[in-house]
N, C-alpha and C positions, 0 to 999 in steps of 0.2 A: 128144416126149412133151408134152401138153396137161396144164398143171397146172390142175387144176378150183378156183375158191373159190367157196368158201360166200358167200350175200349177206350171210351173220349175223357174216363175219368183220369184223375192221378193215381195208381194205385201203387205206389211206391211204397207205403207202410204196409200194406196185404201181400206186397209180392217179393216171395223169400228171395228168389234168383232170377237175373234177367237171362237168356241163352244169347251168345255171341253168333250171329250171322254164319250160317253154314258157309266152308270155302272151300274149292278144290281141294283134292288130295293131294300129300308131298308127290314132287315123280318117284315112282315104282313103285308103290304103296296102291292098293285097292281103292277103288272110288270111294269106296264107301266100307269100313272094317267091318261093319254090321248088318250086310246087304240082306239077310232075311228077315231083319227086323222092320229095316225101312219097306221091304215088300209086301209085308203082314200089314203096315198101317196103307198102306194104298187104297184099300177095299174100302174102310169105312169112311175117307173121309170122299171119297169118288161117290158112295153110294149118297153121303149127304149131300154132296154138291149137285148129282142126276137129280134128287128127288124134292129139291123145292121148288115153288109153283114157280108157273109155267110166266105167270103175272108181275112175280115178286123179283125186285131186282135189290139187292141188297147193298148198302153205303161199307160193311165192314162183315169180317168174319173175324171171332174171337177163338183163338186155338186153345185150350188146356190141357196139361197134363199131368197127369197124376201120379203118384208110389214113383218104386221103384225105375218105372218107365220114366222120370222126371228127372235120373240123376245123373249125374255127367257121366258118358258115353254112351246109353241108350238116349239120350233128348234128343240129342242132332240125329239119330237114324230116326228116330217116330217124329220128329218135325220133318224132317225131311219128306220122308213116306207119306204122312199129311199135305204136305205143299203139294208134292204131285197128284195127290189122288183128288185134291180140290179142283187144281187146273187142268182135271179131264185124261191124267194119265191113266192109263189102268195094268195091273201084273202082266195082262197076256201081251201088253207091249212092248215087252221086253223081248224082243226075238232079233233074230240076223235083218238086216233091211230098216227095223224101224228102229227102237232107240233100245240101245245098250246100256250095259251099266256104266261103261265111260263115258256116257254122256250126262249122266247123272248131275255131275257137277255143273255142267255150262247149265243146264234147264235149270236149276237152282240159284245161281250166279243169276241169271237173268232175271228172275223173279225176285231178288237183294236189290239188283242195281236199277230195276224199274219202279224198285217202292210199291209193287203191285201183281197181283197173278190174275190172270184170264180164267173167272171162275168157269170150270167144266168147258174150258178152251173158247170163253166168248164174255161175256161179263169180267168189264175190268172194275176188280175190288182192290183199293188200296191194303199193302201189307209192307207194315213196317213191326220185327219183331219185336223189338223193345213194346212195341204197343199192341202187336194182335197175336203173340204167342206166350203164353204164362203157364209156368212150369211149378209145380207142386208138391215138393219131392214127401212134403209130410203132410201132406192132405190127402182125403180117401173121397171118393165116392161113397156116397150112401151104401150101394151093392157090391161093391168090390174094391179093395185096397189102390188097386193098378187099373188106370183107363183113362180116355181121352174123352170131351166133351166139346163141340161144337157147337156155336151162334151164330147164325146171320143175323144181323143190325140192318134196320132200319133205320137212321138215323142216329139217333141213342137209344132205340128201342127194341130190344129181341123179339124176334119174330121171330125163328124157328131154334131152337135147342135139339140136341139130339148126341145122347152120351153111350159110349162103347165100353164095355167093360174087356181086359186082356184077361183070356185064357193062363193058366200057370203050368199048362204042359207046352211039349216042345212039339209041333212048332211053335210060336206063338201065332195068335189069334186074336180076332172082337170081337166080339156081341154085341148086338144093340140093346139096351136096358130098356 
């Protein structure tokens, strides 16, 4: 049984570690040291944010993440790759002309410093990490050790769930469960 919580609860005793606010890279240093990891999570949470209804406008989204993908160094690239992939980025954006991987940081930075992302580049959902990103590093999925699970909230109510389980070959990869 999957015990659902609200992002509005306290969940201070359930939640082993809080993730520190993604921040620009040092200068000369890579935007991002893990740039295929954060690319691999882009897909699944873009596909959750396209495919909720057309009707449903959502008060919060609840980010989780699971194994190995929960521990410090891969959390900030798969929260990362989630942030964007919610607010409508998608992989094949990444080209000359539209956004680079140096941009990486400002779109993330903006999304810190607005307390909020433009779901799928239009729906402003409040996001403040300490409260809508929780990281798991010894909890599993039912189906798979390592994965991400996403909610849209309705007020304090989950209205859509929809969990990705990571691939153990290289590249990494989701699946929807």
């Amino acid at each position: 049984m999957v015990i659902q919580e609200s992002p509005l609860q306290d969940r201070t005793a359930t939640q082993p570690t809080q993730p520190a606010p993604a921040s620009p890279a040092p200068a000369g240093s890579s935007p991002l040291a893990l740039e295929a990891i954060t690319l691999a999570a882009i897909p699944p949470a873009h596909n959750f944010a396209s495919t909720l209804p057309a009707n449903f406008t959502p008060t919060s989204i609840l980010i989780e993440v699971f194994g190995s993908l929960a521990l410090p160094g891969a959390a900030d690239s798969i929260a990362s790759g989630l942030l964007l992939g919610l607010a409508g980025i998608q992989p094949e954006f990444f080209t000359p002309g539209r956004i680079t991987p140096d941009s990486i940081p400002t779109l993330l930075q903006a999304i810190h410093t607005a307390s909020a992302l433009h779901l799928n580049g239009s729906i402003e959902v409040p996001y403040i990490a300490a409260e809508h990103l929780i990281l798991h590093p010894t909890g599993l999925l039912p189906s798979h050790p390592d994965g991400v699970r996403l909610t849209a909230y309705h007020c304090v109510h989950p209205f859509v769930t929809r969990q990705y389980t990571a691939s153990t070959s290289t590249p990494l990869s989701f699946t929807e469960c």
